[in-house]
N, C-alpha and C positions, 0 to 999 in steps of 0.2 A: 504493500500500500504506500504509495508518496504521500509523505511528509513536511513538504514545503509549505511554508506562511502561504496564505492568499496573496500576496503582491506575488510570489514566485511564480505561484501555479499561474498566474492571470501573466506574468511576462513569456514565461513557458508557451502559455497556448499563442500570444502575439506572436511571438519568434514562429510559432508553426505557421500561424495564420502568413505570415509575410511570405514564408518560404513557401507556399502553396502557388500552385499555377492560375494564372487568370486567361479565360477563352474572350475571344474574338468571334464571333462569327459573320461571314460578310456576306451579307444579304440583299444588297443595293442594284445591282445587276439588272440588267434588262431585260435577259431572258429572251432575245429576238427569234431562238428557235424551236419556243412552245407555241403552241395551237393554241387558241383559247383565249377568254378572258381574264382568267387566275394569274395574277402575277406567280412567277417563279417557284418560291419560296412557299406556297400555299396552292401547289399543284398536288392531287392526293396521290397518295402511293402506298398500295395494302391499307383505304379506306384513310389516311392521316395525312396534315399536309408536310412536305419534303422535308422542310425546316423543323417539323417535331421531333423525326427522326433522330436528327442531329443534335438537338438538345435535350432531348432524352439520355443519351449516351453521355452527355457532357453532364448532365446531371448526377448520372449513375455512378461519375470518376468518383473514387476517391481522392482526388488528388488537385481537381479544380476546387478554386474558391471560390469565383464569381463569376458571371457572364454578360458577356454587353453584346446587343445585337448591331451591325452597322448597317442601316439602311439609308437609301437615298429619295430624291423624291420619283426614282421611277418604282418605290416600291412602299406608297405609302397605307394600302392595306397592310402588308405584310408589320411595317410597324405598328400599327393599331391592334392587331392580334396577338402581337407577340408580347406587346405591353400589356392587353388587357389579362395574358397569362403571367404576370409578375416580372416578366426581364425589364432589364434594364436597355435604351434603346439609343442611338446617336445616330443621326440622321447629319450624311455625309454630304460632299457637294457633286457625287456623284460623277467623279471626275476619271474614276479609276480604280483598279483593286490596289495599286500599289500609295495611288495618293489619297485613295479614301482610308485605307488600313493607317497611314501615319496621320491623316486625320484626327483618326480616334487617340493613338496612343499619343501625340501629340493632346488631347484635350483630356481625357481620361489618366491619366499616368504622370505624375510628377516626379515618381522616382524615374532614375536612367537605371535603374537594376531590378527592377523585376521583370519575371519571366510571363512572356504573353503565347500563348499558342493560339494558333489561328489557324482556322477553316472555313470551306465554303459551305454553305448551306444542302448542297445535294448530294450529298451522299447516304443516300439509305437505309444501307447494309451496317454503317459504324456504329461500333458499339463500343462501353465503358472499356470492356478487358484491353480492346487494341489505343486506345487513349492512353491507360494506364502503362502499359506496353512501351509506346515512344515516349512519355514523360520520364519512366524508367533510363530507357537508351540514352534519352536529352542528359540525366543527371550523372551518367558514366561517362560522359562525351569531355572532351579538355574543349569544345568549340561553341562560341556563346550562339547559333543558331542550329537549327536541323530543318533539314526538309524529305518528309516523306515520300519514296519513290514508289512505285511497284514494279517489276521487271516486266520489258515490253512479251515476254514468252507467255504468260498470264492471258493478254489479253487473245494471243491468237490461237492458247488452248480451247478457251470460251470462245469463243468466234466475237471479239468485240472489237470495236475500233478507238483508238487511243485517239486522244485529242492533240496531242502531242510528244513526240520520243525525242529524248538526249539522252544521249548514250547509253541507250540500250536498255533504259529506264522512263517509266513516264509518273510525271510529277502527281500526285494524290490531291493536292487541295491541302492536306495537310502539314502547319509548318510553326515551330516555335522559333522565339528570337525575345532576345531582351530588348528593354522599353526605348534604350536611347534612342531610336529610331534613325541610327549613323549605317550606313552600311557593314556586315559583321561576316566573318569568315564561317562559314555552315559547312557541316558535317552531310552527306545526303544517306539515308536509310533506308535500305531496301527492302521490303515487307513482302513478301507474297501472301498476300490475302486478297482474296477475290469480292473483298467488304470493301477493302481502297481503290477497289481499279474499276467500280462499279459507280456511274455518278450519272446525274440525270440532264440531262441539255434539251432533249424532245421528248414526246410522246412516244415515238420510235424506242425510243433507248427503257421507256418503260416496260414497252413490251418485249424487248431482251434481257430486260430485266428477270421478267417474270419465265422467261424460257431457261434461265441460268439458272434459277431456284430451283423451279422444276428437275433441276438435270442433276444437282448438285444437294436437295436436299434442305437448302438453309430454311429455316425459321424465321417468318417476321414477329 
């Protein structure tokens, strides 16, 4: 049983609380290659919109302490629903993933040392354990970024089409990086998991979606 005064126990959980990861999730996107009225982010997938999925899983970490949604105004349903479910929300100038992201950590983030992880909204498949997973990898790494890859061999087992390959790896969406928002030397991590190389851009891609589960068994 610990035996620390209450000022200890109460510095103890601070020092945890700091050292905890804080998520980003970037929401702002236009989405030009869905059908439909739904913006993005609030397109259903297994009956929930895209964005639940994601935040589910980020809920589920261990290992997150907080989450900020970044929307723009081509997605101003999606922030109206995601705040009336308790997140916290920053509505970006919609200029970019890379200018809207330092957006946030530029407004949200005062410290230059804490660790932000960040993702896109359409990823499905992701769940807590693979989160928990690369926060894991981030904290053995000597390099203050990471960026999650999948191996492009993945996508042509599944019959999928990458959205883009570098070297022989295509980027997941998912990426940590500390707050300074300087340019910072990353680590890349190769994951075969068919939860990160699985992300939603059309309607089409849903229904690949749904033929890879089929084939493969997964659980929504």
């Amino acid at each position: 049983m610990y035996t620390g005064t209450q000022k200890e126990i109460t510095e103890e959980i601070r020092k945890w609380c700091d050292y905890m990861v804080k998520a980003i999730v970037m929401a702002g996107g236009k989405g030009t290659r869905m059908e439909g009225d739904s913006e993005k982010p609030l397109k259903e997938v297994f009956k929930k919109p895209l964005i639940l999925h994601v935040l589910k899983a980020l809920k589920g970490s261990k290992n997150i302490k907080d989450i900020i949604i970044a929307t723009s105004a081509n997605t101003p349903e999606t922030a109206k629903v995601v705040g009336n479910w308790g997140f916290k929300v920053v509505e970006t100038p919609g200029n970019g993933y890379v200018e809207d992201l330092q957006y946030v950590i530029q407004k949200c983030y005062s410290d230059d040392d804490e660790t932000i992880l960040t993702t896109t909204s359409d990823l499905p498949l992701i769940n807590a354990d693979i989160i928990d997973e690369v926060i894991a990898a981030y904290n053995n790494s000597p390099k203050p970024a990471m960026c999650v890859a999948v191996p492009e061999d993945i996508f042509q087992e599944y019959g999928l089409k990458p959205s883009i390959v570098l070297d022989d790896v295509v980027p997941s969406g998912l990426n940590i990086l500390r707050s300074n928002n300087k340019q910072q030397d990353e680590e890349v991590l190769k994951l075969r998991k068919i939860e990160l190389a699985v992300n939603i851009n059309s309607c089409e891609d849903i229904v690949v979606l749904e033929e890879v589960l089929s084939n493969i068994g997964i659980k929504t």
